[in-house]
N, C-alpha and C positions, 0 to 999 in steps of 0.2 A: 138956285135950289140944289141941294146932292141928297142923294138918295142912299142910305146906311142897308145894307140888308143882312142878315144874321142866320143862316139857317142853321136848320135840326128839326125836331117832329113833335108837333102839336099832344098836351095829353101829362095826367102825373107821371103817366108809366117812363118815360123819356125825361122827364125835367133834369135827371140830373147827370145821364149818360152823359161819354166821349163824343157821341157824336151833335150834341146839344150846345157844345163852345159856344157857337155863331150869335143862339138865343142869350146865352147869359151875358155875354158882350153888350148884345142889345139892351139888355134888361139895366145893367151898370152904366150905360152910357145915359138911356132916361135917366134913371139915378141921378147923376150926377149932370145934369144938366136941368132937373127938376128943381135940385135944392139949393144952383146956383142961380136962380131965375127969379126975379120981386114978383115974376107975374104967378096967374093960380095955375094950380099947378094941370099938366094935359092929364084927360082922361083918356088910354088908347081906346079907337076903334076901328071897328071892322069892315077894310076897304079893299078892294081887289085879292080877297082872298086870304089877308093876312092882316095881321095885329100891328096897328099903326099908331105909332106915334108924333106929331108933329109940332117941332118948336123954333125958335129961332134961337142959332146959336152964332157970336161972333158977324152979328149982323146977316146970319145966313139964313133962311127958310132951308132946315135941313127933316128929312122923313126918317125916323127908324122903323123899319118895318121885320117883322119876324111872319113866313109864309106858313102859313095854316095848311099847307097842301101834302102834310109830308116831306121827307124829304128828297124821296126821289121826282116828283110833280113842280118840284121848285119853281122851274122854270116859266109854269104855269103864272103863277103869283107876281113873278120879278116882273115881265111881259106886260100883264096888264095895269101894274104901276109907272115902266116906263111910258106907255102909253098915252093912261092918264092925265100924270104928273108934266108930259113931254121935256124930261131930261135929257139931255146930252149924255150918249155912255161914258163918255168922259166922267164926267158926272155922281155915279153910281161904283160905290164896294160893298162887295158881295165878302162878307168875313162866314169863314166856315174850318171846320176842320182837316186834319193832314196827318194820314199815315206815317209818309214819307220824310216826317219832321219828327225831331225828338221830343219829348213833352219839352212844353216851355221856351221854346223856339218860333218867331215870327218871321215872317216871310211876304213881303208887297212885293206885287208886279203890277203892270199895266194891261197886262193879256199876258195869256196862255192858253196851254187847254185845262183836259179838266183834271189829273194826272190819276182818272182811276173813281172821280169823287160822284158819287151818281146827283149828287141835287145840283153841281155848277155843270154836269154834262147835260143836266133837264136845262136850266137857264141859257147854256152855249146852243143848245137846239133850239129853244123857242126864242132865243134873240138874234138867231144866225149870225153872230160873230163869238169869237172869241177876245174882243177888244176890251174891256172892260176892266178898270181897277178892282184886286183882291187883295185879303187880308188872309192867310194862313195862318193857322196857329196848331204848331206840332203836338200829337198826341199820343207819337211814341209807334213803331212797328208790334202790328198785329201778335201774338202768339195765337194759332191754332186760327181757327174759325173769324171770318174776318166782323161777319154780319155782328157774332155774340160780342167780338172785341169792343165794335165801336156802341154797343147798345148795352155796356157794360159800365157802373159808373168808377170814376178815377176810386186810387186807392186813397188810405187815410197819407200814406206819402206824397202822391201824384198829386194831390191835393193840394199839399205845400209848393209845388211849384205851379201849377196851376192859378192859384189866390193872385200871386205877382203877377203872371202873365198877362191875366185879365187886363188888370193894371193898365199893362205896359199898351194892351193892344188897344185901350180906350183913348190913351195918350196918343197913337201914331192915327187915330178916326179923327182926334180933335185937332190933330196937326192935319190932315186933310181937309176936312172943313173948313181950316184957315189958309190952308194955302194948296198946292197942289201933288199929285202922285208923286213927282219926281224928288221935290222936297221929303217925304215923307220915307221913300224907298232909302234917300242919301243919310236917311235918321236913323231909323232904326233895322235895315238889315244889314248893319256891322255888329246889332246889340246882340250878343248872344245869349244862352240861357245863365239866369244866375244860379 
């Protein structure tokens, strides 16, 4: 089983913010995993705190889950899924968004910390490590005010590079799902922004 988890913050007012990537990831990965399935399709529900999805993809029992806790309490949610579920952190990506990346730019590791991000510094607290597979996806350095930046939604441009990225980062979850981090990190962080 691997564990998908998407953050950003529950609610319309956020649906469509910078800091929401993690969710709309999640959202296009059911997507597209809904419509390629003979079976009916999952209804999400509401399981350790957050909106779950589960289906099998690629012969895998895989979770998407988006945490209902906000996004600084992340780690609340992530916690009691691993739990649960009893995954391997190996196991578990946590995709969410990155200052520190330009829009449209992807970035996997296997661990780090949390470089700034408060919802993977909640998850590295309540999972005591920082070992765990992520998915970054750049959204460009802040101007002004950091909080307004990432609760601010892309522009009608940011948008065009954004659309693709999604894309791209549902491709490097479903190359995860079939195989492993290192395969996935040797894919696509050479890809740079189109």
């Amino acid at each position: 089983m691997k564990i998908i988890v998407g953050l950003g913050n529950p609610g319309l007012r956020y649906q469509h913010t910078k800091h929401n990537i993690g969710f709309r990831v999640i959202d296009a990965l059911h997507e597209k995993t809904q419509n390629n399935s003979p079976a009916p399709r999952h209804t999400p529900t509401s399981i350790c705190r957050s909106l779950v999805m589960q289906t099998t993809w690629y012969d895998t029992p895989v979770i998407f889950a988006k945490p209902m806790t906000y996004m600084n309490n992340s780690g609340v949610a992530v916690a009691a899924l691993m739990d649960r579920f009893e995954v391997p952190l190996s196991q578990l990506c946590v995709v969410y968004d990155d200052i520190h990346l330009d829009i449209g730019v992807l970035r996997i590791r296997q661990k780090g910390s949390d470089g700034g991000q408060k919802g993977m510094r909640s998850i590295i607290h309540h999972l005591s490590t920082n070992e765990f597979p992520r998915l970054r996806i750049g959204i460009g350095e802040p101007i002004g005010d950091l909080t307004d930046y990432v609760l601010t939604e892309f522009s009608a441009a940011e948008e065009i590079e954004i659309e693709p990225t999604i894309d791209r980062a549902v491709e490097a979850v479903e190359a995860f799902v079939k195989g492993d981090i290192l395969t996935v990190m040797n894919r696509f962080n050479r890809r740079e922004k189109v």
